[in-house]
C-alpha positions in Angstrom: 72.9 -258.6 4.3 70.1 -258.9 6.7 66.4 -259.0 5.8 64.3 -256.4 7.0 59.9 -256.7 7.1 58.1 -253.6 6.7 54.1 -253.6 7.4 52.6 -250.5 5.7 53.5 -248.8 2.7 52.7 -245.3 3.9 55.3 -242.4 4.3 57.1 -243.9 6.9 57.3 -247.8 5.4 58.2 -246.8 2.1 61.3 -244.3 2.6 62.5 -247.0 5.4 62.5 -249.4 2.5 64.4 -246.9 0.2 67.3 -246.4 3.4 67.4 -250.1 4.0 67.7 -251.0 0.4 70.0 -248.2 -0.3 72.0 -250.1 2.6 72.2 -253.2 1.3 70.4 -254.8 2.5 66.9 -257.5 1.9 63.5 -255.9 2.2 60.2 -257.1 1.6 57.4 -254.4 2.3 53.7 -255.9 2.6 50.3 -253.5 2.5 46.3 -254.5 2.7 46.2 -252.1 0.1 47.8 -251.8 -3.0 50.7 -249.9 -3.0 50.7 -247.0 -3.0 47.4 -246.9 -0.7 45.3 -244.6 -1.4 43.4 -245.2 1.1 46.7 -244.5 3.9 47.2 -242.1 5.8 49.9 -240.6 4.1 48.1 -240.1 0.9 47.4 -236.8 -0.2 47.8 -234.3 -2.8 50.4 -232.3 -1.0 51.7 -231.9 3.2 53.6 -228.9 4.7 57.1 -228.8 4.8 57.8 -226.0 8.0 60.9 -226.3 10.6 60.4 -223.6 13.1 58.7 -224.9 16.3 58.6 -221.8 18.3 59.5 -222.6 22.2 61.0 -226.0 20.8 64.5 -225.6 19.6 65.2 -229.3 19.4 62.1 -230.3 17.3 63.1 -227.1 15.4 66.6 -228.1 14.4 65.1 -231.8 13.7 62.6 -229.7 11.2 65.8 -228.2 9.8 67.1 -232.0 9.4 64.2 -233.4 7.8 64.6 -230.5 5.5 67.9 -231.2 3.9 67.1 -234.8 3.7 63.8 -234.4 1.5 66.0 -232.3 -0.6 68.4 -235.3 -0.9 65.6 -237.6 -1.1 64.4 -235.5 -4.1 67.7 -236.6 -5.8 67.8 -240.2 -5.3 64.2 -240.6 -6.0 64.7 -238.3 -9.1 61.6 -236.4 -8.8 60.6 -233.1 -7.8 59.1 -233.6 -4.3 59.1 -230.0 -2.9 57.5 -226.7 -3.6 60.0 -224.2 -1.6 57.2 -221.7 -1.7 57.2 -221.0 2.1 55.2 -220.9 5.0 53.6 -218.8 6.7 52.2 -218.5 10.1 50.5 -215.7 12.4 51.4 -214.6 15.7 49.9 -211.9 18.6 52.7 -209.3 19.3 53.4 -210.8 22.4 54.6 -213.6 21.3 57.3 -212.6 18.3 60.3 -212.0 21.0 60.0 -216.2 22.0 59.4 -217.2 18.2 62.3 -214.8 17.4 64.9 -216.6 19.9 63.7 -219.7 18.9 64.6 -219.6 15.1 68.0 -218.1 16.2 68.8 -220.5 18.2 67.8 -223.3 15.4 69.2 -221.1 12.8 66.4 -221.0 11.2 65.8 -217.7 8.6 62.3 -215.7 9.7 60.9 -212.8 8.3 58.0 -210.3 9.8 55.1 -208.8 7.3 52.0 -207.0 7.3 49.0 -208.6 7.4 48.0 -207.4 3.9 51.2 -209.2 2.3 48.8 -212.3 2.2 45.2 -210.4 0.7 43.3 -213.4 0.5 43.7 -215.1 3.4 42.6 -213.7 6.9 45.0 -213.4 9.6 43.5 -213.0 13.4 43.1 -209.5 14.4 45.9 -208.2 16.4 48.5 -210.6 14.8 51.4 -210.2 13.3 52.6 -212.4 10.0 56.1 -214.7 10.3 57.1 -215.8 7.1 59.7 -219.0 7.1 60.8 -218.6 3.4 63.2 -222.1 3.0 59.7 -223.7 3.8 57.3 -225.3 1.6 55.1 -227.8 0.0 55.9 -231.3 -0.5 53.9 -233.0 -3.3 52.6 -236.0 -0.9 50.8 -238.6 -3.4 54.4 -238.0 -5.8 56.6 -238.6 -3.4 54.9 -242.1 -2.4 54.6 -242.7 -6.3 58.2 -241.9 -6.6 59.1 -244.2 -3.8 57.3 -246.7 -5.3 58.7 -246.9 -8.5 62.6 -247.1 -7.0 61.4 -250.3 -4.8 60.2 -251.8 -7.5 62.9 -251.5 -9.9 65.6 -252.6 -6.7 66.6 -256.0 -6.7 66.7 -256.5 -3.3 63.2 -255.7 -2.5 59.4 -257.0 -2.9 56.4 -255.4 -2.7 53.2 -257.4 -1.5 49.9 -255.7 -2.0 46.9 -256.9 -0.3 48.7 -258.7 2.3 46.8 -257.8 5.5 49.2 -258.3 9.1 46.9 -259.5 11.4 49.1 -260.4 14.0 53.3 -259.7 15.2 55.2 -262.0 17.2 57.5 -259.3 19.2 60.1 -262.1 20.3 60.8 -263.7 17.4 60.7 -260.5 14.8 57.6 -262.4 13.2 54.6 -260.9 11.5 51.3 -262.9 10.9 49.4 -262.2 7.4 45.7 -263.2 6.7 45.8 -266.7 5.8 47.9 -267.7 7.9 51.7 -266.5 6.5 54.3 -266.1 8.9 57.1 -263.3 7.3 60.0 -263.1 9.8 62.8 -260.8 9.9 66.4 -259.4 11.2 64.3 -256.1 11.6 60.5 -255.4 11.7 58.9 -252.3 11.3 55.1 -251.9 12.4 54.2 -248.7 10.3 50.1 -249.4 9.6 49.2 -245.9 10.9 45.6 -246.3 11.7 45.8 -249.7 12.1 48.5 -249.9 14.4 46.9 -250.2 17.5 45.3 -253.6 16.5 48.6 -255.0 16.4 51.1 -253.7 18.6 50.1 -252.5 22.6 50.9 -248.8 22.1 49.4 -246.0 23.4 48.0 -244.7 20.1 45.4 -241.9 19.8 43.7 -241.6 16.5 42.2 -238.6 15.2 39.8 -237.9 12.8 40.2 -234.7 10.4 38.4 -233.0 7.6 39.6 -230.8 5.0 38.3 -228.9 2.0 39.8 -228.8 -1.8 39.2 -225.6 -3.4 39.4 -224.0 -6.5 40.4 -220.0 -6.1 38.1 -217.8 -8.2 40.3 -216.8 -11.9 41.1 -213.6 -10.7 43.3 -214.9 -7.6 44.8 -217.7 -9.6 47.9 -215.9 -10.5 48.6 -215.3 -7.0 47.4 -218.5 -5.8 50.0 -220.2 -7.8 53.2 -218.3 -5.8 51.2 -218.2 -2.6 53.2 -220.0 1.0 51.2 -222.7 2.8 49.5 -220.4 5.8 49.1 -221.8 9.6 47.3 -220.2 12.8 45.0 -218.8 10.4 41.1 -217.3 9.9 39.5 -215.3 12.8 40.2 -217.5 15.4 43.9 -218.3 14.7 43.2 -222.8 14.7 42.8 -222.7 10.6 45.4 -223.7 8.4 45.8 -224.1 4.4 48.4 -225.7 1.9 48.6 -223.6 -2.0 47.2 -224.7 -4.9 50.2 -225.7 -7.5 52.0 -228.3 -9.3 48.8 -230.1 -10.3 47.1 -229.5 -6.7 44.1 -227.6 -5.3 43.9 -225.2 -2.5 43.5 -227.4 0.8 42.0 -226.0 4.2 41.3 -227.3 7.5 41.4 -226.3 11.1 41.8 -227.5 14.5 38.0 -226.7 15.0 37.0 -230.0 13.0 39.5 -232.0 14.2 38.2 -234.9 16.5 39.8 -238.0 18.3 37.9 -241.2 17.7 37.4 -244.8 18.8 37.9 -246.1 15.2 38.2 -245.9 11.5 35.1 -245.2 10.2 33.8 -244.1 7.3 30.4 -242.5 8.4 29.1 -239.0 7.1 30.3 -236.1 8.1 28.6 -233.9 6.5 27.8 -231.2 9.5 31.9 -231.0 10.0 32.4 -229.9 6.2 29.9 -227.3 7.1 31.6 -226.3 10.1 34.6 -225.8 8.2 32.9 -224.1 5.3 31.3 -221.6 8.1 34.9 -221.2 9.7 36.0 -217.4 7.7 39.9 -218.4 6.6 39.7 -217.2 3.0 38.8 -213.2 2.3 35.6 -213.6 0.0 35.4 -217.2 0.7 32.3 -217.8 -0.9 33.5 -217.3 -4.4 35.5 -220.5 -3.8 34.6 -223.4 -5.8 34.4 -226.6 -3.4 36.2 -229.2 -5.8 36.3 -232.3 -3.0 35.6 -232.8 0.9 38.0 -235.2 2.5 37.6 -237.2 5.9 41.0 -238.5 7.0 41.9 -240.4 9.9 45.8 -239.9 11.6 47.7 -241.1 14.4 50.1 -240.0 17.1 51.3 -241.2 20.1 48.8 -240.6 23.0 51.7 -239.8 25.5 53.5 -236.8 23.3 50.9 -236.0 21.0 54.2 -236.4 18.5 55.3 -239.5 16.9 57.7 -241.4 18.7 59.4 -244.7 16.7 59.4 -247.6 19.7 61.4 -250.5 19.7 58.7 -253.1 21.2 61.2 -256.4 20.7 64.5 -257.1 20.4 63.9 -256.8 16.8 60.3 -255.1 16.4 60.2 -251.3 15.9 56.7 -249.6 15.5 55.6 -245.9 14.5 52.2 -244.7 14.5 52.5 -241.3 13.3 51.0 -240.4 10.4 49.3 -237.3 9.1 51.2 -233.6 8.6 53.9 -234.4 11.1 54.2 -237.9 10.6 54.9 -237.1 6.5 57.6 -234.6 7.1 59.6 -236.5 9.5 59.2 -239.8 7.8 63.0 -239.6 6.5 64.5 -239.0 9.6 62.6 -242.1 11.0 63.8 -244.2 7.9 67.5 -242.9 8.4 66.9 -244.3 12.1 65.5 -247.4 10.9 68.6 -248.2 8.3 71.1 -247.1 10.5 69.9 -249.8 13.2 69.6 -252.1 11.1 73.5 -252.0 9.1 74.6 -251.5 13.5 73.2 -254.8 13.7 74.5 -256.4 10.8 78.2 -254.8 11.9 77.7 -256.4 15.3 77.7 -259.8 13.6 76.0 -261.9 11.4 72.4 -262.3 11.7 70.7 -264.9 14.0 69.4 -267.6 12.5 65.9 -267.7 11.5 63.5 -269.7 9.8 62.3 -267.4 7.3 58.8 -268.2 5.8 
């Protein structure tokens, strides 16, 4: 049984824990926040669930993976995660024959409609609409709930709240804790999201995003409610929106009001809520009733713009990815993460450590 340390109880550090633990092996998670944190990056009221990657067959068939595994996840966890409700996405006619070859190739199901199949949400003119219908919504803030709730009921797990890593120790699989704690491991995984970049010498960009929680006026509720998420949107194709349903509101954002940044902050940003508001991505937009504004922070590797899980020691892995992309991957990442860590345990028994 080896012991495995997980910093940050996001997406990415809590599923890891599930696939370790589900292993059988040891694993202590630790958060500055309670857990779940609200205030990570992975916590929302709902995240897009798409595979198709047109031009990108591998990331395509890697969507397709992450798929079937948050349907699996949704069984283990025993809670409905996903809202197969579809996505999708608009494209100039030029550009349907390389979309097209891509989903074959990735065996991925597409499907072509009119503009007017989606009424109250404005496609570019000029554009055609692709609908990817074994896509959907998966019900962020319940799935880290969920997650939560089988760690703590494991055995062979702890969960530490309000432990702050302020430092990691790549040669020795060590992580440093405010105060002065050492926690050492078998396996470490760096998965702080923001935070990351204090503690591990990546090249991390982080970005800074706003998005808008509506409430659709009563007389588009009913179609609100079996509406797909909706990407390359409003009259300059960068827009993007996940439905209202299963307790959540209508979400929009765009690439417009997306920004890299030094730093978390928490400053007002007011004048990029009104940018967004301005953008036109919702037909009659201004009979939409503004329920919440929310400025999120999210990180990806500066080299790929994906996110890319590093080993950094002999026994130090780190991911930085967290927003939309960072969410739905996340079980492929922990599947990674377990299966290194049961290839190490079959390779012998674990070093010896001094475990504090």
């Amino acid at each position: 049984m080896s012991r495995i340390v997980i910093a940050g109880a996001g997406v990415t550090g809590l599923l890891a824990a599930v696939e370790c633990a589900r292993g059988g092996h040891r694993v202590i998670v630790v958060d500055r926040g309670t857990i779940p944190n609200p205030a990570s990056g992975s916590f929302d009221q709902h995240r897009v669930l798409r595979a198709l990657h047109p031009a990108d067959a591998l990331r395509t068939r890697d969507g397709v993976r992450a798929r079937r595994r948050w349907r699996e996840l949704e069984r283990v966890l025993g809670a409905r995660l996903y809202r197969r409700v579809g996505v999708v996405t608009s494209w100039p006619e030029d550009r349907v024959d390389a979309v097209l070859d891509t989903a074959h190739r990735a065996n991925v199901a597409v499907r072509f409609h009119d503009p007017n199949s989606v009424p109250h949400i404005v496609v570019p003119d000029g554009h055609v609409v692709m609908r990817e219908p074994e896509a959907g919504v998966l019900l962020a803030d319940r799935v880290l709930r969920a997650a939560t709730e089988w760690l703590r009921a494991h055995p062979a797990v702890t969960l530490r709240s309000g432990r702050e890593v302020v430092g990691v120790d790549i040669d020795r699989a060590r992580l440093t804790l405010a105060g002065g704690e050492i926690l050492g491991g078998d396996l470490v995984l760096i998965a702080t999201g923001a935070w990351s970049s204090t503690l591990v010498d990546r090249p991390i960009a982080l970005h800074r995003q706003t998005m808008m929680y509506l409430r659709p006026p009563a007389d588009t509720r009913s179609w609100w409610e079996r509406a797909p998420s909706a990407g390359r949107i409003g009259a300059g194709g960068q827009a993007w929106l996940l439905p209202p349903g299963a307790g959540t509101l209508l979400k929009i954002s765009s690439d417009t009001v997306c920004r890299e940044v030094r730093e978390v902050d928490i400053s007002d940003d007011s004048w990029w809520a009104a940018r967004l508001l301005a953008e036109p991505i919702l037909t009659d937009q201004h009979r939409y009733t503004i329920a919440a504004v929310k400025h999120c922070h999210y990180t990806v590797d500066a080299r790929t713009g994906g996110g890319a899980l590093d080993r950094i020691g002999p026994a130090v892995w780190a991911r930085a990815a967290t927003g939309g992309d960072g969410f739905r991957t996340a079980p492929l990442i922990a599947d990674r993460i377990a299966e290194v860590a049961s290839a190490d345990l079959a390779a012998g028994p674990p070093l010896e450590k001094e475990y504090r």
